[in-house]
C-alpha positions in Angstrom: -22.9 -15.1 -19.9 -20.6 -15.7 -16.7 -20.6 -12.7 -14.7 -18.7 -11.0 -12.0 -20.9 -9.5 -9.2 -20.6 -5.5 -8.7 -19.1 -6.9 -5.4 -16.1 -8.3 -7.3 -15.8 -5.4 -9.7 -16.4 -2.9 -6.9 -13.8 -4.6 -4.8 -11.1 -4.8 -7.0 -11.5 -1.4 -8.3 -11.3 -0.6 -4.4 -8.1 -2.6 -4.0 -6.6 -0.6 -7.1 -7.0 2.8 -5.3 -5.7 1.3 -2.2 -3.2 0.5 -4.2 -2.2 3.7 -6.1 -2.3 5.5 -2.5 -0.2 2.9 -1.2 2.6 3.5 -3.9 1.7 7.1 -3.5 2.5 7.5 0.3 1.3 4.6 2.4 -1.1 6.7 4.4 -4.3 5.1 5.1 -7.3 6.2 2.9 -10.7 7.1 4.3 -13.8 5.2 2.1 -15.5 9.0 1.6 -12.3 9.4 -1.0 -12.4 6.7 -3.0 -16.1 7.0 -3.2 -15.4 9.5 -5.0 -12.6 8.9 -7.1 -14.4 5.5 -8.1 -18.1 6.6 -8.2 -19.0 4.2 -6.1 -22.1 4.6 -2.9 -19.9 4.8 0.4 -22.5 2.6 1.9 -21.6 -0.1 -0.7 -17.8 0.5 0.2 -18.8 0.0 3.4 -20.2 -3.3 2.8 -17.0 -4.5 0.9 -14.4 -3.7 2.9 -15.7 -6.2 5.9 -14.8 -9.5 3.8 -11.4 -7.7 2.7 -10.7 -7.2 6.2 -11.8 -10.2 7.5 -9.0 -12.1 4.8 -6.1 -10.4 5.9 -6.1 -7.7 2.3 -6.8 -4.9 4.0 -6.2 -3.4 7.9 -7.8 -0.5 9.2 -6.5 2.4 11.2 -8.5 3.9 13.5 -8.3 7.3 15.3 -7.1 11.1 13.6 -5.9 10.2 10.2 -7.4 7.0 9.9 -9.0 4.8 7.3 -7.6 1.2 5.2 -4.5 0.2 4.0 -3.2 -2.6 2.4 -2.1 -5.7 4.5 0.4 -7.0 2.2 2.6 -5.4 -1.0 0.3 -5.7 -4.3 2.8 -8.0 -5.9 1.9 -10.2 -2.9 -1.8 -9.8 -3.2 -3.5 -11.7 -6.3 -6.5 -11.1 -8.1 -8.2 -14.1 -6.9 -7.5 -13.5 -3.5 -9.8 -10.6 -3.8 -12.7 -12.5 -5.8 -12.4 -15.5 -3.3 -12.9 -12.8 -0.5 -15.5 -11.5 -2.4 -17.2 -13.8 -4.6 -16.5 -17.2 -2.7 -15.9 -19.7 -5.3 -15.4 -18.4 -8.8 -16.4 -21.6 -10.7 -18.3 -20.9 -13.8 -20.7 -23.9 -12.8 -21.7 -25.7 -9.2 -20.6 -28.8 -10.2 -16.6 -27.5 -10.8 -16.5 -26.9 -7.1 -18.7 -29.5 -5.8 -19.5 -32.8 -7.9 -21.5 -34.0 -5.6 -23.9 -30.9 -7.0 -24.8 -33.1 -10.2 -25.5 -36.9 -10.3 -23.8 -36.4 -13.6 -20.6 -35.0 -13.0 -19.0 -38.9 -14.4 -20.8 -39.3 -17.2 -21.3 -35.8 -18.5 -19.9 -34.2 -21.9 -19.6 -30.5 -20.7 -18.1 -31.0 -17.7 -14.8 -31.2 -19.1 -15.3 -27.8 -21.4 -16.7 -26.1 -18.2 -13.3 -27.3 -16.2 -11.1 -26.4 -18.3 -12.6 -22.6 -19.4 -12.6 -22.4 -15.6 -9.0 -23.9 -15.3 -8.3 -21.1 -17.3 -10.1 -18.4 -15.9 -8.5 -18.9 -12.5 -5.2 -19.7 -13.5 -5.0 -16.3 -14.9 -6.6 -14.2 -11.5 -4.0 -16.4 -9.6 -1.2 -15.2 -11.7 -2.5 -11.3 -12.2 -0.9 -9.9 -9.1 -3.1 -6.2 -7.9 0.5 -4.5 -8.8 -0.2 -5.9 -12.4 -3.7 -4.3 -12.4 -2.3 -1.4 -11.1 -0.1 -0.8 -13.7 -2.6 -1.7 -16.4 -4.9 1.6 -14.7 -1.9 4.1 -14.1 -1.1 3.3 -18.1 -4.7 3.4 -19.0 -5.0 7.1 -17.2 -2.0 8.3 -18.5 -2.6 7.1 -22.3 -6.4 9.0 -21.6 -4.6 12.5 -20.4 -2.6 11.8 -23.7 -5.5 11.9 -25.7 -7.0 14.5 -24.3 -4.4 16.8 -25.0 -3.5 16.2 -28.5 -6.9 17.2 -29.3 
């Protein structure tokens, strides 16, 4: 099973929060909040934000008040923006990004299936925009309050 590091998941649940605060009232957010919002280690936030930063997704703002916002509008950041920060390459296998990884790369059966799952894959985080993921959360929160009072 192809799997996402916690660094990926982490990050783009951090990138979420940025963005609900940024629809809320663009006021930078401090890390000690969405640490707890998410339930996720400050120190591990920490960590994250660097490679966010250091791609132009995120600015900080220092001084009284401070803490991160976004750099750009989420319908201008993509999902795979924030994996490639993240992650690096997103290939499902070494040889999708590099050929020269396998002396088999011409000759090999799989290759094509592992291309085009991964053709896939990243076609849809280059076209899931963080305002679409936003709007998948906000409507996944409000169907849970829903729920919780019909019962």
């Amino acid at each position: 099973m192809i799997r996402l590091s916690t660094k990926g998941r982490y990050g783009t649940r951090l990138m979420v929060n940025l963005a609900r605060h940024h629809k809320n009232s663009n006021e930078p957010t401090i890390l000690k909040n969405v640490s707890e919002e998410e339930g996720i280690s400050i120190r591990y936030l920490e960590q994250i934000i660097i490679p966010l930063k250091i791609n132009r997704l995120v600015k900080s703002i220092r001084g009284a008040g401070g803490g991160y916002i976004l750099a750009r509008k989420p319908t201008d950041i993509k999902i795979c923006d924030i994996l490639y920060a993240l992650e690096g390459s997103c290939s499902l296998v070494e040889c999708i990004e590099d050929e020269t990884f396998c002396e088999k790369v011409k000759t090999c059966g799989t290759y094509e299936i592992w291309k085009g799952a991964n053709d896939l894959l990243r076609g849809y985080f280059e076209k899931m925009t963080l305002q679409d993921a936003l709007e998948i959360c906000e409507k996944k929160i409000a169907d849970a309050k829903k729920k919780t009072k019909v019962k």
